[in-house]
N, C-alpha and C positions, 0 to 999 in steps of 0.2 A: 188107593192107586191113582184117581183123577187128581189129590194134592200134589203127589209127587211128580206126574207129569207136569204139571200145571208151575210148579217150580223150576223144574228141569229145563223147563222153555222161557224162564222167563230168563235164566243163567246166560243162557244161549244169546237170547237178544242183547242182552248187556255185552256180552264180550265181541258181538258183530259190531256194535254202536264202539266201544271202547278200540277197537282195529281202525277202523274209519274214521276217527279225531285223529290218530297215531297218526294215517296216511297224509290227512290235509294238512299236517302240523308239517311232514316234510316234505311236499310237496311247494307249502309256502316258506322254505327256508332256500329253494334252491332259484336261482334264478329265473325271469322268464326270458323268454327268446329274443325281447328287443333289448333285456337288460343285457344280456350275456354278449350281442352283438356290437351293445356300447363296450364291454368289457374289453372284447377282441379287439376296437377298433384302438381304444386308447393304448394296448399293447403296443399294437402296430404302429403307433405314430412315436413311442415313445424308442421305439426302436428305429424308426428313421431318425429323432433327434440327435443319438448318440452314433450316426454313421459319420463319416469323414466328407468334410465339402472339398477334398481336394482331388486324389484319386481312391475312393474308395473303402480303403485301411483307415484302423486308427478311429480313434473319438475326439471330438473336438466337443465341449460342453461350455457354452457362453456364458461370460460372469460379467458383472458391469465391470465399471471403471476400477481398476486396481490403483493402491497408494504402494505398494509396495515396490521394490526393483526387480524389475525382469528387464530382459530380451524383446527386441520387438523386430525376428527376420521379416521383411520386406524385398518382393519383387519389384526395384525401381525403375529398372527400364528391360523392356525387352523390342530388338532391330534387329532385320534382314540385311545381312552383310554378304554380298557374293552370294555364293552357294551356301551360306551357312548362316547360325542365329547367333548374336550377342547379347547374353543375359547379365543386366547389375544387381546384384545382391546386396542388402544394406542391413544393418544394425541399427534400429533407430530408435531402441528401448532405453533402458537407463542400467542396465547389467549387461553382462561380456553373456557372450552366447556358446555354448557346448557345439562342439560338432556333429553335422547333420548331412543332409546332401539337398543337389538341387535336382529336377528330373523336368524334362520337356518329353511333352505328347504330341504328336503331327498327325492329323486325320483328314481322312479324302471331305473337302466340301461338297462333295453333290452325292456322295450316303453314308460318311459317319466312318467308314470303314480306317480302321488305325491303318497308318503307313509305316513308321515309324517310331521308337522311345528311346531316350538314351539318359543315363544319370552320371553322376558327377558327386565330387565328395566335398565338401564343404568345410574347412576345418574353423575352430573358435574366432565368433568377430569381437574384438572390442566394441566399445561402445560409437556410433556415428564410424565405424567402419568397414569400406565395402570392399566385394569382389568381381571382380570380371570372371565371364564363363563365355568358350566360344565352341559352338558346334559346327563342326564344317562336313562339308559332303551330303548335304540333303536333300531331299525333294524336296520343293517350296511353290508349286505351281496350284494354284486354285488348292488350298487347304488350309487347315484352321488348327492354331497352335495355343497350345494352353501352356506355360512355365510354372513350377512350384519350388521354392523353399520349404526344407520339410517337409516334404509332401505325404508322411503318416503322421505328422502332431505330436512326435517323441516329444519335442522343447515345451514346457508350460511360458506362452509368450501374454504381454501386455496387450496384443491384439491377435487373434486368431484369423481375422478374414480380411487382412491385407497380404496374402503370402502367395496367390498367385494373381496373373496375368496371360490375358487372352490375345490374341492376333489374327486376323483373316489375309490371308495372301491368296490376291485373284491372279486371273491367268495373264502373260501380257503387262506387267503391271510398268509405268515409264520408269524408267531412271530419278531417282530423285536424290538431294541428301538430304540427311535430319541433323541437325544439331542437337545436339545434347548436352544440358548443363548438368559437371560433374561433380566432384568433391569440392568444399570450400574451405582452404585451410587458414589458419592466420597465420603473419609471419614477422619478422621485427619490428616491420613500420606499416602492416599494414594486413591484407587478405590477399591470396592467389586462390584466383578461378580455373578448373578447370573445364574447355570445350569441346567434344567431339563432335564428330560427324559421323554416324553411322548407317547413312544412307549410301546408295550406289552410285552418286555422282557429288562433285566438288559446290561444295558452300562458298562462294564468291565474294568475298569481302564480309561477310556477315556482323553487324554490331553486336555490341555486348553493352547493358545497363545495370549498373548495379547502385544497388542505394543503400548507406548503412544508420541504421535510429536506434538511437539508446532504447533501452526495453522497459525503463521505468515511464519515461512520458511521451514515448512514439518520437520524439525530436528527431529530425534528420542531422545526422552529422555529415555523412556525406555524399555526394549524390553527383554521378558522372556515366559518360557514354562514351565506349571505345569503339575503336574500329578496328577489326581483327582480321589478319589477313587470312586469304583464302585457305579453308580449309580442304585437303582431297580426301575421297571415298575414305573412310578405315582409319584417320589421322585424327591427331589432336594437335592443341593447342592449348598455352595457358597466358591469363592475363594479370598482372598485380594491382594493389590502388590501394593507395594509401592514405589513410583514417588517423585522425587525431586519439579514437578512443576504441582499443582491442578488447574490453572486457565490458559484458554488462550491454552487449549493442546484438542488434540481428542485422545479418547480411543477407539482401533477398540479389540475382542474380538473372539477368533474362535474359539471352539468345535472341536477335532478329528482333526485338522488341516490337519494330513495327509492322513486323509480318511482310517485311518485302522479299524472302525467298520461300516459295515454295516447296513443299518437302511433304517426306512420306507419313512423317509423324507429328503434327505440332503440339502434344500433351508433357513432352518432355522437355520443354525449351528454359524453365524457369525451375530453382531451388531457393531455400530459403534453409539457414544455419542461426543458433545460438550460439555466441560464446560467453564466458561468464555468467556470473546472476544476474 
């Protein structure tokens, strides 16, 4: 009788000892608690990577430099005109671009609070070509405006984080105009510029500089300074000049070159065009 006790117990310790390798075997297969908060945390960052930098919707996923042909919308200017905003939309990819839309946000500057949103339909741009967009009737006192093109990221474009633009309007703000350099087209003997003003008061004589160099060895071909008559609030104007050589050359283009009118914007004063190879 004392054998078999004596076995009986020893059965018993084995199978307590063989429970207890079991436990520690899963207990080191499962995380520990700072692992597991690494775990969480890299969730959550990988799910901020794939939200949208523009309002919200939508995934935007950064790739390097593409060789291929896309699309590349661009918000190139956006100006307080009146009571209202003027937005230019551009195409500056190397592919025609699907239809989208463009959307402006207005929010109070002193807490965030939205005032206003309004969208707009966008249809296919060619290639280097743009659209005017005008919002009127707005509130535009002491508040902070954001513009977007495609503002959910439908289009797969050559650059994702040039598609909108910001603006602050204080209270009070003076009169001023902006020039704006527009579209540069070529034409039988030469290139037309175009210039607006989109600021709230008249551009007084403003000059225009443009200079155009072949794009194989920078050479200038031609290089001149107009004087352009007064432009008012809301108007344009265009200038021509004419070049020995249409193809194969860049046309850069600058507004008030010297900075003798003040204005509400000076970021938008100069473009720059390729034509040909």
């Amino acid at each position: 009788m004392l054998s078999l006790r004596i076995t009986m117990l020893a059965a018993l310790v084995a199978a307590v000892s063989a429970s207890s390798l079991q436990a520690q075997s899963r207990l080191r297969q499962l995380p520990s608690g700072r692992n597991q908060e690494r775990i969480t945390a890299q969730a959550a960052q990988s799910e901020r990577n794939q939200r949208s930098t523009r309002f919200g919707s939508g995934t935007i996923t950064p790739t390097g430099p593409s060789t291929t042909a896309k699309p590349d919308l661009t918000v190139l200017s956006l100006s307080k005109v009146g009571d209202g905003l003027r937005l230019l939309v551009g195409n500056v990819g190397n592919a025609v671009s699907q239809g989208t839309e463009v959307r402006i946000e207005i929010n109070r500057r002193s807490d965030g609070a939205r005032i206003n949103g309004r969208t707009a339909q966008l249809g296919s741009l060619q290639v280097n070509q743009t659209q005017v967009f005008r919002f009127r009737g707005l509130e535009l006192e002491n508040v902070r405006v954001l513009a977007a093109v495609d503002p959910f990221a439908r289009i797969g474009e050559k650059n994702e984080w040039n598609n909108t633009r910001r603006m602050l309007l204080g209270e009070s703000a003076p009169a001023l105009p902006d020039l704006d350099v527009g579209r540069i087209s070529v034409t039988q003997r030469g290139f037309m510029i175009r210039v607006s003003n989109n600021g709230t008061r008249t551009a007084n004589s403003p000059q225009l500089r443009v200079r155009v160099t072949r794009r194989t060895d920078g050479a200038t071909i031609r290089g001149i300074t107009l004087q352009l008559p007064s432009i008012a609030a809301g108007r344009s104007t265009t200038a021509t000049v004419e070049a020995a050589l249409l193809t194969g050359v860049t046309v850069v283009a600058s507004a008030d070159p010297a900075n003798l009118i003040r204005e509400s914007q000076e970021r938008n004063n100069s473009r720059a065009a390729n034509f040909g190879r």
